[in-house]
C-alpha positions as CSV (number, residue, x, y, z in Angstrom):
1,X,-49.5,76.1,-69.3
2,X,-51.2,77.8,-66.2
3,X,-49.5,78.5,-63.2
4,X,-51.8,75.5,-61.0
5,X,-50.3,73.1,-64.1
6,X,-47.0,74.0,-63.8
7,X,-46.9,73.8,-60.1
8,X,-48.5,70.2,-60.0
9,X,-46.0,69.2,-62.4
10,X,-42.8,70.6,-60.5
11,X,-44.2,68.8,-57.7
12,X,-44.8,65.8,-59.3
13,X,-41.8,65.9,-60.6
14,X,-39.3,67.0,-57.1
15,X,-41.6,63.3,-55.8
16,X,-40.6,61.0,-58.5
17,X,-36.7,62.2,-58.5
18,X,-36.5,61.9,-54.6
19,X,-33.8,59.8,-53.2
20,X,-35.7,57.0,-51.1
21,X,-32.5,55.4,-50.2
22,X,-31.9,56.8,-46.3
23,X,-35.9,56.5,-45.9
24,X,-36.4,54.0,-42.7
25,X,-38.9,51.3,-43.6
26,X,-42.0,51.5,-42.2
27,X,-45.0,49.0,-43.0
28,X,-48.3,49.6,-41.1
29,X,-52.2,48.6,-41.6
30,X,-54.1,51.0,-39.6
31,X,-57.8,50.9,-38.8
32,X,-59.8,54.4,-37.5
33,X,-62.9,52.6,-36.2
34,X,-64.8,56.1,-36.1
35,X,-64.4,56.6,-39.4
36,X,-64.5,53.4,-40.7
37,X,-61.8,53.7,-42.8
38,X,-58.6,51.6,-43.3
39,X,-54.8,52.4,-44.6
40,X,-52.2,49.9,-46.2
41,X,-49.3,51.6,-46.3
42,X,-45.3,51.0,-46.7
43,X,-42.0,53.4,-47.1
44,X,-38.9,52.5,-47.2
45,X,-35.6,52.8,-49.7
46,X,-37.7,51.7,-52.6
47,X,-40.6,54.3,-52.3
48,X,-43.8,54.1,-50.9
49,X,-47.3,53.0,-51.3
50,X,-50.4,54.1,-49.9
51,X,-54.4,52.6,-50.3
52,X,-57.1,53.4,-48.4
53,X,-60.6,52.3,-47.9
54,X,-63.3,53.5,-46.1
55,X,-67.2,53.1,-45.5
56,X,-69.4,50.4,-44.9
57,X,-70.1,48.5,-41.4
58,X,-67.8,47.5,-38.7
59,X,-68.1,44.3,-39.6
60,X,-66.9,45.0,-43.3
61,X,-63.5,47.2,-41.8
62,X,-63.0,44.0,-39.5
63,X,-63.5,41.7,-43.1
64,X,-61.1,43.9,-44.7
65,X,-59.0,44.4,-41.7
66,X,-57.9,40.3,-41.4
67,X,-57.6,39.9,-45.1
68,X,-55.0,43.3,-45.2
69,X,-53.0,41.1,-41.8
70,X,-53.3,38.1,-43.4
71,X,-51.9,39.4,-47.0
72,X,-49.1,41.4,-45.3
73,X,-48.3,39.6,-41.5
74,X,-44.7,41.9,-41.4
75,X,-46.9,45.1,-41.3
76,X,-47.9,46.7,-37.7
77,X,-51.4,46.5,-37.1
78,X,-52.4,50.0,-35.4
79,X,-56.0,50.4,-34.6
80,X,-57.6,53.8,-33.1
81,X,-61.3,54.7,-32.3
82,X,-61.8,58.4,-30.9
83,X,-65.6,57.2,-30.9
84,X,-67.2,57.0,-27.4
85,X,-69.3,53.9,-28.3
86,X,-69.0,50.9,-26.0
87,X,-67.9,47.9,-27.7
């Protein structure tokens, strides 16, 4: 096995054996307007999760933006856009 392998692998490892239990819970959706990109994510005692999305029109990250709230209402909704545009 070659030393990249085996280091992926420890890692891998060290994250799947970690003790999630004293992790705070935190559920967010966050939307970066400037990059149109958008991230589901939630940690918390039993693990985490973590999907992101990105591309596509403003109008498509809003789209996806409402169904995310809508499937997930106890998440924080955190929206940034570093972009000078005028909306």
């Amino acid at each position: 096995m070659t030393n990249t392998r085996l280091h992926r692998e420890l890692l891998k490892q060290q994250l799947m054996n970690y003790d999630y239990s004293d992790t705070p819970v935190n559920k967010m959706i966050l939307v970066e307007l400037d990059y149109s990109q958008i991230t589901t994510q939630s940690e918390g005692p039993d693990g985490f999760t973590h999907a992101k999305s990105s591309g596509g029109t403003t109008e498509k990250l809003i789209e996806t933006m409402n169904r995310e709230v809508s499937r997930h209402p106890e998440y924080d909704l955190i929206i940034v856009d570093k972009s000078n545009e005028v909306w």
